[in-house]
N, CA, C and O atoms as a MOPAC input file, in Angstrom:
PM7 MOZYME 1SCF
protein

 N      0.00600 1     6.19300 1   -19.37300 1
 C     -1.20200 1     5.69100 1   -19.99500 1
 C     -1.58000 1     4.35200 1   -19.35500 1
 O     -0.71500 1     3.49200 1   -19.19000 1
 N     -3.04300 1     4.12500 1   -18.93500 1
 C     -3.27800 1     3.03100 1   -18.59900 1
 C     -3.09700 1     1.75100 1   -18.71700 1
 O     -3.38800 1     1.86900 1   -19.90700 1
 N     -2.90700 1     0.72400 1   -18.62100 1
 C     -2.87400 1    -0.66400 1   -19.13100 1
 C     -3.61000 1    -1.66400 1   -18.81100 1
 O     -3.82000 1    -1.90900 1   -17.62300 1
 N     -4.15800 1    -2.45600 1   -19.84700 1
 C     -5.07000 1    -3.88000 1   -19.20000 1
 C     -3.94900 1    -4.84300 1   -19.01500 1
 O     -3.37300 1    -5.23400 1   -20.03000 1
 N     -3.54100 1    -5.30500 1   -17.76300 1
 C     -2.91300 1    -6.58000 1   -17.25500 1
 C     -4.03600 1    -7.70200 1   -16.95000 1
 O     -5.03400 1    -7.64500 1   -16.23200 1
 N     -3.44600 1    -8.88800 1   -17.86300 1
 C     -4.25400 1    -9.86600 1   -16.65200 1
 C     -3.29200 1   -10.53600 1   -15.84700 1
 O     -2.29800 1   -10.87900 1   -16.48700 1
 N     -3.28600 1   -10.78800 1   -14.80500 1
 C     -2.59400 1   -11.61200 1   -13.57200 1
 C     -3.41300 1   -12.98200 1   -13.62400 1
 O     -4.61700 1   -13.19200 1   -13.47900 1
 N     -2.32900 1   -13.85300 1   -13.88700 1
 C     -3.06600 1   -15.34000 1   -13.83500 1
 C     -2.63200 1   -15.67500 1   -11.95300 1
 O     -1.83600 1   -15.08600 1   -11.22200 1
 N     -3.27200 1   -16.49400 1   -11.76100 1
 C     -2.91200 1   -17.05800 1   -10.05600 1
 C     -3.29200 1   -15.45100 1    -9.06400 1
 O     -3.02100 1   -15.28200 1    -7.87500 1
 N     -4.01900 1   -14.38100 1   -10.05900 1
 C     -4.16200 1   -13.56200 1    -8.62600 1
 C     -4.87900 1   -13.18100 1    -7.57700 1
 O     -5.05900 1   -12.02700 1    -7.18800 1
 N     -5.38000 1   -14.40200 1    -7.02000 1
 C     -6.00900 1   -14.58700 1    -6.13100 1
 C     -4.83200 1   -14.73000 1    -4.87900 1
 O     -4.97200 1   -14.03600 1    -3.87200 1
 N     -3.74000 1   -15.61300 1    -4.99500 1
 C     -2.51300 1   -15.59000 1    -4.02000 1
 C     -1.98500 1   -14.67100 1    -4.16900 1
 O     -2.09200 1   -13.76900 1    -5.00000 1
 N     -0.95800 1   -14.94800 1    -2.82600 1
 C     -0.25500 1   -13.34200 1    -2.11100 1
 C      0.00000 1   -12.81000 1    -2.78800 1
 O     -0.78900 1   -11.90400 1    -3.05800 1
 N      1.21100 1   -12.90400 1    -3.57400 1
 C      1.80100 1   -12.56900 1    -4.74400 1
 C      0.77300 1   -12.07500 1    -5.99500 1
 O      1.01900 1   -11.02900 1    -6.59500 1
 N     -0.04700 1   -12.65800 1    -6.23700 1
 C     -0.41200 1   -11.74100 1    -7.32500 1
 C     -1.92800 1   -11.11700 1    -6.69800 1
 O     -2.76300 1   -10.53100 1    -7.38700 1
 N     -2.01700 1   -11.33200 1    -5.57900 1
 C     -3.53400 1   -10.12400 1    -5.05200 1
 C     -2.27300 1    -8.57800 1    -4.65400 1
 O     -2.64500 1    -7.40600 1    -4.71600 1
 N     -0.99600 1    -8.96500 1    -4.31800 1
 C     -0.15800 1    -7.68000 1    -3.87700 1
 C     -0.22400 1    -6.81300 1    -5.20700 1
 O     -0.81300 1    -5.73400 1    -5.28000 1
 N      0.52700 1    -7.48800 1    -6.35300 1
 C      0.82400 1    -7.17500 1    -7.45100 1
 C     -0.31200 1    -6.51600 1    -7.74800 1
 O     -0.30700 1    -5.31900 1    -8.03800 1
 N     -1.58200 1    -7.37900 1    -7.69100 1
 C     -3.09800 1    -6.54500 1    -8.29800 1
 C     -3.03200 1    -5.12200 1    -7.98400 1
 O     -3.26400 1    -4.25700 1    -8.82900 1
 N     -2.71300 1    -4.87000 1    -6.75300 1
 C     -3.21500 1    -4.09300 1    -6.02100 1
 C     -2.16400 1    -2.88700 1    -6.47000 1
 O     -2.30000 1    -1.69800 1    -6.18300 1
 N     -1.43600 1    -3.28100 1    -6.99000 1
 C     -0.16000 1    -2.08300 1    -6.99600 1
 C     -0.25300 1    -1.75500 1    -8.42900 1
 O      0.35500 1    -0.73400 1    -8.75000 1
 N     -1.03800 1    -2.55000 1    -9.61000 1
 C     -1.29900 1    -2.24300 1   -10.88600 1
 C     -2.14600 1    -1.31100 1   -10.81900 1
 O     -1.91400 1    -0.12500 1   -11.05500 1
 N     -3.61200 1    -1.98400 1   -10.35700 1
 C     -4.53200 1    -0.71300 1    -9.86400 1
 C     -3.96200 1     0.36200 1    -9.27900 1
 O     -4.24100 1     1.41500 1    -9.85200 1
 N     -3.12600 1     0.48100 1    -8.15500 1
 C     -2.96500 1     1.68100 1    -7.78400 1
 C     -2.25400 1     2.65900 1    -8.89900 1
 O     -2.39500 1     3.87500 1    -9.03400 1
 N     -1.67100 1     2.00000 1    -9.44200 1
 C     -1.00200 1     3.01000 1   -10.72200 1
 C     -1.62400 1     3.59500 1   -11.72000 1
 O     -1.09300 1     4.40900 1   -12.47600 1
 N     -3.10100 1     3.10600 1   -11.79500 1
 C     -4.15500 1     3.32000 1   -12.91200 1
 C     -4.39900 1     2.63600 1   -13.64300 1
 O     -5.12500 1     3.01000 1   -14.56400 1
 N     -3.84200 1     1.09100 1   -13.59200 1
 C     -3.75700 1     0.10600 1   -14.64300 1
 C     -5.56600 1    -0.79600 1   -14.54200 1
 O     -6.13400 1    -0.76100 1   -13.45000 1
 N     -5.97100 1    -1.21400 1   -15.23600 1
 C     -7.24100 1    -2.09400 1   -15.15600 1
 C     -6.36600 1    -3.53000 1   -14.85500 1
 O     -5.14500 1    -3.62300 1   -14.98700 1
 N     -7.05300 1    -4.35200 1   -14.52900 1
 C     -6.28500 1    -5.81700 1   -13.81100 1
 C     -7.87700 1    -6.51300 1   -14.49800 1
 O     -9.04600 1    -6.15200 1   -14.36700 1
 N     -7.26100 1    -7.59700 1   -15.21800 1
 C     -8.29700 1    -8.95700 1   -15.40300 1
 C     -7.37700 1   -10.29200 1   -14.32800 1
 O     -6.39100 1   -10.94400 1   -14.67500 1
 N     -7.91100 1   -10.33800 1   -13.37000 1
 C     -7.57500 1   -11.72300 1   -12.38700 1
 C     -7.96400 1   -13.53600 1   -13.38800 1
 O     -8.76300 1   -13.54000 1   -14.32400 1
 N     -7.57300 1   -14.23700 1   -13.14200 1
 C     -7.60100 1   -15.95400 1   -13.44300 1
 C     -7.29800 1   -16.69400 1   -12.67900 1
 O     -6.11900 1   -16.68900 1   -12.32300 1
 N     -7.95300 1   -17.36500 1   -12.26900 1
 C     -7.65800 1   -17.94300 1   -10.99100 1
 C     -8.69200 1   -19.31600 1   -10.69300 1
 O     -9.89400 1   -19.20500 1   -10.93400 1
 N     -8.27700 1   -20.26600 1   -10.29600 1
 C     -9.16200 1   -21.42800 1   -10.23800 1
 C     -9.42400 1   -21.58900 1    -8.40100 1
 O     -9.99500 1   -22.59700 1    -7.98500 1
 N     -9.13000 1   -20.92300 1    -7.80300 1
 C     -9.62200 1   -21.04400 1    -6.52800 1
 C     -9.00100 1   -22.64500 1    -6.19000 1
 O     -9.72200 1   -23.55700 1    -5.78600 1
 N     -7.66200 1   -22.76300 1    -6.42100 1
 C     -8.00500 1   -24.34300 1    -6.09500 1
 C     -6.96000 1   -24.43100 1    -4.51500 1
 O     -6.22800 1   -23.51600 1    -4.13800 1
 N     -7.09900 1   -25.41500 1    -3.98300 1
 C     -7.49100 1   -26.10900 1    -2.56500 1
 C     -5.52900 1   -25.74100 1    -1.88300 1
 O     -5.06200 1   -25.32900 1    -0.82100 1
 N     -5.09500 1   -26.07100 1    -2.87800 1
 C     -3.64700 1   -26.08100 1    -2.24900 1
 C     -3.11900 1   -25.10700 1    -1.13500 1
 O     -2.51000 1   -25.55500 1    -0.16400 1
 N     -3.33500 1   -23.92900 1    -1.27400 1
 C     -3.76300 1   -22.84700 1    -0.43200 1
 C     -5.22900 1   -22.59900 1     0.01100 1
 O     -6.04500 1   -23.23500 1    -0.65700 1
 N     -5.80800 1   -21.71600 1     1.11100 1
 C     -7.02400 1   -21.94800 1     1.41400 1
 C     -7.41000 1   -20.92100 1     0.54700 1
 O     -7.01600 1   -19.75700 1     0.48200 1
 N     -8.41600 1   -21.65700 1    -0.24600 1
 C     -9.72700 1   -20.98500 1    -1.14900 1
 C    -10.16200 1   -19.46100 1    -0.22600 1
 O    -10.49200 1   -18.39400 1    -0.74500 1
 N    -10.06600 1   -19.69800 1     0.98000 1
 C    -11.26000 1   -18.67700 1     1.57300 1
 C     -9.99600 1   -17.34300 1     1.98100 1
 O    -10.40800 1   -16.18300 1     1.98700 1
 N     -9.13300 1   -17.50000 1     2.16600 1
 C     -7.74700 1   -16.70000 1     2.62000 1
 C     -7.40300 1   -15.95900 1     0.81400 1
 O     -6.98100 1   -14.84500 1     0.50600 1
 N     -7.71700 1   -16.88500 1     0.13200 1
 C     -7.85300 1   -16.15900 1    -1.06200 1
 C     -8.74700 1   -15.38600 1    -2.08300 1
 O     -8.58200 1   -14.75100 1    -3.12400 1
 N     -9.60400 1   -15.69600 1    -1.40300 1
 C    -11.34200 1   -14.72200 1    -1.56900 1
 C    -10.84900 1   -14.01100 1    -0.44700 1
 O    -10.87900 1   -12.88900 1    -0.95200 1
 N    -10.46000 1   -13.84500 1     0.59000 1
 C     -9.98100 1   -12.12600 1     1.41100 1
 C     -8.81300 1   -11.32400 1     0.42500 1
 O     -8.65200 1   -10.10800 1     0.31900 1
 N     -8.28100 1   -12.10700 1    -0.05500 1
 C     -7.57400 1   -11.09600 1    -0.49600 1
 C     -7.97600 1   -10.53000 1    -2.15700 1
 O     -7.34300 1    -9.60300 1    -2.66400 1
 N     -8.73600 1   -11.00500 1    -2.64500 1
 C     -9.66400 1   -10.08000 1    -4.11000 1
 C    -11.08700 1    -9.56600 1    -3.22500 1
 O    -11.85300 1    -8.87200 1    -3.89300 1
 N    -11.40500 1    -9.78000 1    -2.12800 1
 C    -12.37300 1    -8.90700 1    -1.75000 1
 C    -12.81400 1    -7.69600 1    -1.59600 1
 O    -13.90300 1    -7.16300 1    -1.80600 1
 N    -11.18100 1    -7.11300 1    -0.94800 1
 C    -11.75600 1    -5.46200 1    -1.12900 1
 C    -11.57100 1    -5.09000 1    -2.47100 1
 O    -11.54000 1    -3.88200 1    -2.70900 1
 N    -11.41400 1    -6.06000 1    -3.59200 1
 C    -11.01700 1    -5.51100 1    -4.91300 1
 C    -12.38300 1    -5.52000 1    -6.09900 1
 O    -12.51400 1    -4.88000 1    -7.14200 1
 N    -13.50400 1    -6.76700 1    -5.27800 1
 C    -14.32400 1    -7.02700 1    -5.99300 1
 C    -15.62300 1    -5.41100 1    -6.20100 1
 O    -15.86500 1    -4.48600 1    -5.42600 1
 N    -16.06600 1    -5.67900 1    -7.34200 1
 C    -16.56100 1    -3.92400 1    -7.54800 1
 C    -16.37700 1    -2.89000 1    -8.13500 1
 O    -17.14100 1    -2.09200 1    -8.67600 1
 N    -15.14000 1    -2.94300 1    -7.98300 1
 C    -14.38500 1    -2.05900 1    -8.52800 1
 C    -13.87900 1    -2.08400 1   -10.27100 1
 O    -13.11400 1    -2.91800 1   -10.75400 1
 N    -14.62700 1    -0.78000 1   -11.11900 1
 C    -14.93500 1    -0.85900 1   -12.47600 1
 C    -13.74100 1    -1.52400 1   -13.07300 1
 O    -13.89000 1    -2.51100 1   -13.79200 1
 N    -12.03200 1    -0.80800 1   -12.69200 1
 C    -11.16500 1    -1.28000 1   -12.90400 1
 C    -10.62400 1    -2.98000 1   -12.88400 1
 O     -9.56400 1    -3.34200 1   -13.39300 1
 N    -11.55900 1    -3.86200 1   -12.21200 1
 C    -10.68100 1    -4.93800 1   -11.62900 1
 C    -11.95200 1    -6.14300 1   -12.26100 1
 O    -13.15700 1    -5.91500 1   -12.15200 1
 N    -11.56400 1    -7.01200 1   -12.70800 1
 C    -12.18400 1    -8.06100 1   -13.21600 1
 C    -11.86900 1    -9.30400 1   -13.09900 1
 O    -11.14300 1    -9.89100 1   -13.90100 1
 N    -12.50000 1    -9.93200 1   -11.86900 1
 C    -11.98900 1   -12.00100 1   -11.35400 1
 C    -13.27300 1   -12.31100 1   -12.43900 1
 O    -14.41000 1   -11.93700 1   -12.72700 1
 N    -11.78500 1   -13.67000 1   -12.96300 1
 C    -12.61500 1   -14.96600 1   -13.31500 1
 C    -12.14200 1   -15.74100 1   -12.98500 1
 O    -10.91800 1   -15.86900 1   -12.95700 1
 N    -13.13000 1   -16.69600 1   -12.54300 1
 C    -12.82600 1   -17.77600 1   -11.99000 1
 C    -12.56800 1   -19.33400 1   -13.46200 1
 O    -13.15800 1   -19.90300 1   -14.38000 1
 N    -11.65200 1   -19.31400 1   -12.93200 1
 C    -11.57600 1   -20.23400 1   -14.23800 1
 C     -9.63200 1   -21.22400 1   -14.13300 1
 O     -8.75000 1   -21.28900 1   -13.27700 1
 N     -9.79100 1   -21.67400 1   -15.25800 1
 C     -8.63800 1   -22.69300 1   -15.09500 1
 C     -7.55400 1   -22.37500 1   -16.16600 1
 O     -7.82900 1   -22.42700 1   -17.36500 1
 N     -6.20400 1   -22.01500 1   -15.66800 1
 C     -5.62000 1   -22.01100 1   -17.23100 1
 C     -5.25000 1   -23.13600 1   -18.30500 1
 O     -4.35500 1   -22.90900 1   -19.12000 1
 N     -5.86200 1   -24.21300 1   -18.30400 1
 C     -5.90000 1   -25.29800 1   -18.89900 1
 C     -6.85400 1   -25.49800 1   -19.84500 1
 O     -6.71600 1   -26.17300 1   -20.86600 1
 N     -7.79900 1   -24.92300 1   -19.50700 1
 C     -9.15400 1   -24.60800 1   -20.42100 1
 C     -9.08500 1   -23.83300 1   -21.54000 1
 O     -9.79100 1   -22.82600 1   -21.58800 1
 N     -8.22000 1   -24.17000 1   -22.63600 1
 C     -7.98200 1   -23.35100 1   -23.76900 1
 C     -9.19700 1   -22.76200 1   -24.58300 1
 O     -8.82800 1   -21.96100 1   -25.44300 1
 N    -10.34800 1   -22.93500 1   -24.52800 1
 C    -11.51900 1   -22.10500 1   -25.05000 1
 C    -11.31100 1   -20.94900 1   -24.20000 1
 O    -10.91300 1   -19.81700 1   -24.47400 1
 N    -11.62700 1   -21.42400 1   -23.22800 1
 C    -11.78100 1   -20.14800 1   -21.61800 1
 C    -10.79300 1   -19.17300 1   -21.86700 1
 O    -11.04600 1   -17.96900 1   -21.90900 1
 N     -9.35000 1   -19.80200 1   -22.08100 1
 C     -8.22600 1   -19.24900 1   -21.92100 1
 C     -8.99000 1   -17.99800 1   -23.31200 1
 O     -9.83100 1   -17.14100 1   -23.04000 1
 N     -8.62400 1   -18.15100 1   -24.19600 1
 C     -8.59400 1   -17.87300 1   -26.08300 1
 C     -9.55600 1   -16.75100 1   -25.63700 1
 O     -9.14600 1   -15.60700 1   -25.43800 1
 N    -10.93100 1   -17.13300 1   -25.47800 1
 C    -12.07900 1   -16.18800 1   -24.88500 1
 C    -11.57600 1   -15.08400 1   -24.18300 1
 O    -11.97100 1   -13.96700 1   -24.51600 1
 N    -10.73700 1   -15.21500 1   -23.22900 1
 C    -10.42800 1   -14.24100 1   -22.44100 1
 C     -9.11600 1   -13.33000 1   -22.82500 1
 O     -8.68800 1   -12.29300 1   -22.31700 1
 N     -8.61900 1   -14.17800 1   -23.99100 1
 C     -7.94700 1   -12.73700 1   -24.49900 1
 C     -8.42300 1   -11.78000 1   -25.95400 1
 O     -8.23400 1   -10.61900 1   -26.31500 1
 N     -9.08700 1   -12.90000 1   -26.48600 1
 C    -10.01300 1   -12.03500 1   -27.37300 1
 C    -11.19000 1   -10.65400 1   -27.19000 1
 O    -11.65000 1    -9.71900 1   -27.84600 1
 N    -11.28200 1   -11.27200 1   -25.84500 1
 C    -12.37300 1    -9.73800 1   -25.32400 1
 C    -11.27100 1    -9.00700 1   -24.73000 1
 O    -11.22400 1    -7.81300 1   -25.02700 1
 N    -10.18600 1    -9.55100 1   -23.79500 1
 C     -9.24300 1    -8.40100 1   -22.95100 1
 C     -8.60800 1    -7.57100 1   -23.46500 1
 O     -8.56300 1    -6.44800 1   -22.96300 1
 N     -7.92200 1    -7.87800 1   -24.62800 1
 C     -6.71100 1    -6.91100 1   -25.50200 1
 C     -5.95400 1    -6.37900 1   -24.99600 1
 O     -5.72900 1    -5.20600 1   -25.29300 1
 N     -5.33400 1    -6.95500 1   -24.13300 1
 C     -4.67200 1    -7.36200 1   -22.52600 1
 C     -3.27700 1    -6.18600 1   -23.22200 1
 O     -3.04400 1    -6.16000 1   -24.43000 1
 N     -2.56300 1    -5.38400 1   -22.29700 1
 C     -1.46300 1    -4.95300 1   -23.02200 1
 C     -0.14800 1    -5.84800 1   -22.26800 1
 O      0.99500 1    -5.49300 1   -22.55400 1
 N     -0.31200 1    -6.79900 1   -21.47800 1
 C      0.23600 1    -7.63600 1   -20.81600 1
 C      0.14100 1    -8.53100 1   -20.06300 1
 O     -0.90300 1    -8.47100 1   -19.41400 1
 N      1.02300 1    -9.70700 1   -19.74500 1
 C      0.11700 1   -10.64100 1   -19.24800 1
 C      1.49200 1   -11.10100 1   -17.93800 1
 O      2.65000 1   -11.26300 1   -18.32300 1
 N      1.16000 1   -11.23500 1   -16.64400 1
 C      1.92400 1   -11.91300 1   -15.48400 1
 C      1.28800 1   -13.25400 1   -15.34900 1
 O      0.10300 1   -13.23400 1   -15.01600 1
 N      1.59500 1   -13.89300 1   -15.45600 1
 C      1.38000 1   -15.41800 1   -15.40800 1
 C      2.12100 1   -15.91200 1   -13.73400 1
 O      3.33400 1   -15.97900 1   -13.53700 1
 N      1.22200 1   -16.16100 1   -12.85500 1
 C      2.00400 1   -16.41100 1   -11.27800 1
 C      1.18500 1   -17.90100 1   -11.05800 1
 O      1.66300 1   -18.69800 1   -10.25000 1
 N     -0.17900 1   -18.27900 1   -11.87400 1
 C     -0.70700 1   -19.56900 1   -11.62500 1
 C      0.34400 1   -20.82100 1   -11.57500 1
 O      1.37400 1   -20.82600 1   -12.24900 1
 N      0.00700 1   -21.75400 1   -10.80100 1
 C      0.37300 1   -22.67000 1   -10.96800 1
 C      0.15700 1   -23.54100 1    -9.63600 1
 O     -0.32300 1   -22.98800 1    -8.64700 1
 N      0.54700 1   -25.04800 1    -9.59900 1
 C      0.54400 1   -25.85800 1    -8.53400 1
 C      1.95400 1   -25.57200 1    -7.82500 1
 O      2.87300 1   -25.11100 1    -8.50200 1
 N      2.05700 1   -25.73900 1    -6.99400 1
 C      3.06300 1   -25.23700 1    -5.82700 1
 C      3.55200 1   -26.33700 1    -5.08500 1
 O      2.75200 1   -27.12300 1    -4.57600 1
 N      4.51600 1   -26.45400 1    -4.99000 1
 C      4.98200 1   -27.65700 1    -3.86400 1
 C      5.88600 1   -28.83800 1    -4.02800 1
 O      5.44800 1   -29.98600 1    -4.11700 1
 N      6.84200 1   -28.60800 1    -4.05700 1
 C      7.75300 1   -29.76400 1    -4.56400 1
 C      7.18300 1   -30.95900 1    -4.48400 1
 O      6.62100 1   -31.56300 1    -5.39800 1
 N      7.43000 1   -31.52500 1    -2.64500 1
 C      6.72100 1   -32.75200 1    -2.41200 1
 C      5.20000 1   -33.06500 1    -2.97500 1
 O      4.84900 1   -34.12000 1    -3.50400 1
 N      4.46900 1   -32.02900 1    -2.76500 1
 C      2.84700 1   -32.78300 1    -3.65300 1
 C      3.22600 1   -32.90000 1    -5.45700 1
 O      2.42600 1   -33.51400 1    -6.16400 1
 N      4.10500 1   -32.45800 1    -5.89800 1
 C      4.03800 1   -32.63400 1    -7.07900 1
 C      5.26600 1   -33.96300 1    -7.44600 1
 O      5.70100 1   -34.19800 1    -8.57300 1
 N      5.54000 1   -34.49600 1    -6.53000 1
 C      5.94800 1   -35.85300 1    -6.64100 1
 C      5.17200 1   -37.11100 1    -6.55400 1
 O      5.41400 1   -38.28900 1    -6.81900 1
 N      3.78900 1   -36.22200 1    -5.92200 1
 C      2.78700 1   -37.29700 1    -5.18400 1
 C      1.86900 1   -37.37300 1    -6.85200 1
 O      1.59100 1   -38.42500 1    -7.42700 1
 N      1.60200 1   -36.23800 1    -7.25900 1
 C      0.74300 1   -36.16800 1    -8.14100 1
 C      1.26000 1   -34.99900 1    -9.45800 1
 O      0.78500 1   -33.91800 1    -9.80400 1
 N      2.71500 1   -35.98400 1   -10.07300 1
 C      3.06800 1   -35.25600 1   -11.22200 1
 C      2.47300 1   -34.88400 1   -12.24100 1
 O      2.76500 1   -33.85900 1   -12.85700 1
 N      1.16300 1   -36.01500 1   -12.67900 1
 C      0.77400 1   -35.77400 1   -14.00600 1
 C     -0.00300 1   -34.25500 1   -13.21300 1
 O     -0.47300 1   -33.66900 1   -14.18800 1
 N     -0.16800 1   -33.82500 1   -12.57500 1
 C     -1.44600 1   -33.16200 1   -12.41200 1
 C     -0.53800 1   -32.16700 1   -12.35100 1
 O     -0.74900 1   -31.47400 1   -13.34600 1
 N      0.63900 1   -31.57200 1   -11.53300 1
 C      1.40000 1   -30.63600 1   -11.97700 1
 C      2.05000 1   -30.18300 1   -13.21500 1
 O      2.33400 1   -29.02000 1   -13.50300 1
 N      2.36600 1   -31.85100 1   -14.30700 1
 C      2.75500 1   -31.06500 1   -15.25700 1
 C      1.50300 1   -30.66700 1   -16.13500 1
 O      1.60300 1   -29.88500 1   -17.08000 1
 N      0.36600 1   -31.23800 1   -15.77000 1
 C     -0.37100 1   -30.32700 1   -16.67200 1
 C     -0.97900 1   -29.51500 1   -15.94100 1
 O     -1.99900 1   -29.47500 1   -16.63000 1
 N     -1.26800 1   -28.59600 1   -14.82400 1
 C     -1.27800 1   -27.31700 1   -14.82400 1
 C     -0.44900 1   -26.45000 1   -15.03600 1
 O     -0.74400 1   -25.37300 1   -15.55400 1
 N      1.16100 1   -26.89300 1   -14.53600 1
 C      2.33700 1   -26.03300 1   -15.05600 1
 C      2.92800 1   -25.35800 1   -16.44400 1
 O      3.21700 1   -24.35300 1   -17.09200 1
 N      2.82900 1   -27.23900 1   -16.29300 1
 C      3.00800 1   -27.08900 1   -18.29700 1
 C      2.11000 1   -27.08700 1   -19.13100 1
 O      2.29800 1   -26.24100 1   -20.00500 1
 N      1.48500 1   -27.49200 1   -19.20900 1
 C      0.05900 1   -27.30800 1   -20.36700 1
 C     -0.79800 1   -26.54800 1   -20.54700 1
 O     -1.37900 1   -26.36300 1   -21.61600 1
 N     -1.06900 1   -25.78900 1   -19.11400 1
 C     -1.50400 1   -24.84400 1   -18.93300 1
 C     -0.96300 1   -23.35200 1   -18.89900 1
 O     -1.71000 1   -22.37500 1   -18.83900 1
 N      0.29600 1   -23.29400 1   -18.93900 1
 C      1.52500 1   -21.99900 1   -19.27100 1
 C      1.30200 1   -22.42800 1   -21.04000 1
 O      1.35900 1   -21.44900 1   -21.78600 1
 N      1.16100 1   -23.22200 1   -21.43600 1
 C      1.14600 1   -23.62600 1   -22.88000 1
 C     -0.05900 1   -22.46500 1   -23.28300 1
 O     -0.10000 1   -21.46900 1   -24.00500 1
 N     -0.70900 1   -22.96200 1   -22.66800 1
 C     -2.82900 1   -22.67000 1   -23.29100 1
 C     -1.96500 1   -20.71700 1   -23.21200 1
 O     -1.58900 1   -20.01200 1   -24.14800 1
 N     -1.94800 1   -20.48700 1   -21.92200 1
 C     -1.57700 1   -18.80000 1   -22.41500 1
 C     -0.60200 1   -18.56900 1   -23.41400 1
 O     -0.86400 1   -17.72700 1   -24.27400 1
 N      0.53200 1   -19.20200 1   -23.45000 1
 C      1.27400 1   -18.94200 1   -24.09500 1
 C      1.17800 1   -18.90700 1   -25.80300 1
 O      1.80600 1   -18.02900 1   -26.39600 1
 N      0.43400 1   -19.81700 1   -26.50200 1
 C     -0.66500 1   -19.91900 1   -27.15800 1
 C     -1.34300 1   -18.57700 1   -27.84800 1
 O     -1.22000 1   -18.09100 1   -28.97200 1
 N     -2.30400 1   -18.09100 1   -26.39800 1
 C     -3.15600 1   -17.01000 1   -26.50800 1
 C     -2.36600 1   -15.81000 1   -26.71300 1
 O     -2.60900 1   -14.84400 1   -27.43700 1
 N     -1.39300 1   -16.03600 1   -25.96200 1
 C     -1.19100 1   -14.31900 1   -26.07500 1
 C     -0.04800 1   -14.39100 1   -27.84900 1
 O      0.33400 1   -13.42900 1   -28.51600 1
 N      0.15400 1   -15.66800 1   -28.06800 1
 C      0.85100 1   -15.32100 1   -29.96000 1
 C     -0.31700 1   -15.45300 1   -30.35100 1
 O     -0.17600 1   -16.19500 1   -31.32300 1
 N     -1.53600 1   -15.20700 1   -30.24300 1
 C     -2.59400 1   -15.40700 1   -31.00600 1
 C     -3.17500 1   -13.74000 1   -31.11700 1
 O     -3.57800 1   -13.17900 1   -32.13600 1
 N     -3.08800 1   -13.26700 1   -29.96100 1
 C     -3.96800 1   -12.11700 1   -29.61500 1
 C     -2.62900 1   -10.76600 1   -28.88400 1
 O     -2.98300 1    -9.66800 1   -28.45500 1
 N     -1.22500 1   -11.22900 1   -28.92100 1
 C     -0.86800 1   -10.28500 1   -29.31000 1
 C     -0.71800 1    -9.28100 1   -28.17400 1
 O     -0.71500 1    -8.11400 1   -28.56600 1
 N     -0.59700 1    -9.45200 1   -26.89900 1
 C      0.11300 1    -8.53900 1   -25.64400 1
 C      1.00500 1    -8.07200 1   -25.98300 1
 O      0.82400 1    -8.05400 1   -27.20100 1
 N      2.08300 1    -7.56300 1   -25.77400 1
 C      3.32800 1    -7.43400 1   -25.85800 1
 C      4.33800 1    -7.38200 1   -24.83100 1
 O      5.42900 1    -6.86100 1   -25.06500 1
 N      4.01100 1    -7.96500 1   -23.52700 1
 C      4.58800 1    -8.25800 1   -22.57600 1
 C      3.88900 1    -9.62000 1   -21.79600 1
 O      2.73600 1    -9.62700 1   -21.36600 1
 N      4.62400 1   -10.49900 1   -21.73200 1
 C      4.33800 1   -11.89700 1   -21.03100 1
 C      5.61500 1   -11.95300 1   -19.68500 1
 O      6.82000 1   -12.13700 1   -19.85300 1
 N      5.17200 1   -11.81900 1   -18.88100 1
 C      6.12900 1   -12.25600 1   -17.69400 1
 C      5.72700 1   -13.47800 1   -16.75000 1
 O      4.66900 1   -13.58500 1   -16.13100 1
 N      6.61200 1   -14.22400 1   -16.76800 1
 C      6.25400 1   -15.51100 1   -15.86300 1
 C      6.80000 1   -15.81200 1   -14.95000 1
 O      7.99600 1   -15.56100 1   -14.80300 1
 N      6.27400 1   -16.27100 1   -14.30500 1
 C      6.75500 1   -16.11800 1   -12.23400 1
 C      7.18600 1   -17.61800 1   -12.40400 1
 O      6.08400 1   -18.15900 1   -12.30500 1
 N      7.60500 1   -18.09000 1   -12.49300 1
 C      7.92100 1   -19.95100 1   -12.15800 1
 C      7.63200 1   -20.53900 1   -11.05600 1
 O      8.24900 1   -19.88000 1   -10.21900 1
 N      7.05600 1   -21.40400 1   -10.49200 1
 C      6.74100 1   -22.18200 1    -9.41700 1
 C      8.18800 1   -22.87600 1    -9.63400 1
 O      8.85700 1   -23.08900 1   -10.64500 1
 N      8.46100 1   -23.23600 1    -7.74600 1
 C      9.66000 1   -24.87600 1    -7.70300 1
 C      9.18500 1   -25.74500 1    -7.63300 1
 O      9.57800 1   -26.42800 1    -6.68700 1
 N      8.21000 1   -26.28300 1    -8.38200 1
 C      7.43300 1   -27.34600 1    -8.96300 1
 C      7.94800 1   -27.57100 1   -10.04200 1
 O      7.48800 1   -28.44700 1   -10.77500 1

């Protein structure tokens, strides 16, 4: 039977692969993803490109820190699971600029974590950054 996954961070390798292997199984995929700079933005629009279109597959662009955004998006998804792979990446930059890692890491794994005891997935899996 089908499943709605959303993949947070799947715009990178790791979760555009993963996308791709949910869909292939028959699963619907909701993507989250903030497009942000650490990796190249545009290397990561190739890889949801051949995906964009497709009835099954749904990018938003958005931040997981944004707890309205976040809440919103599981109230319409009714997600039957959630992979969580977002995050800032990088040991050394996140020495340079901790507050900003721990709040995408942490505060922002919070905001889903949050959503989904609110709205009720029944599978949360989280990828950890070595950040």
């Amino acid at each position: 039977m089908p499943r709605h996954i959303l993949v947070t961070g799947g715009a990178g390798f790791i979760g555009s692969h993963l996308t791709r292997r949910l869909l292939s199984r028959g699963d619907r995929v909701t993507v989250l993803d903030d497009f942000n700079d650490f990796y190249d933005p545009a290397r990561k629009r190739e890889n949801v490109g051949p995906l964009l279109g497709r009835p099954e597959y749904r990018l938003v662009e958005g931040d997981i820190r944004d707890g309205s955004q976040v809440d919103r998006l599981f109230a319409e998804g009714h997600f039957d699971g959630v992979v969580h792979l977002a995050a800032r990446a990088g040991v050394r930059p996140s020495l340079k600029e901790p507050v900003l890692y721990e709040d995408v890491n942490c505060i922002g794994t919070l905001r889903l974590l949050e959503a989904a005891r609110r709205h009720g997935p029944k599978i949360f899996l989280f990828g950890s950054s070595s950040s």
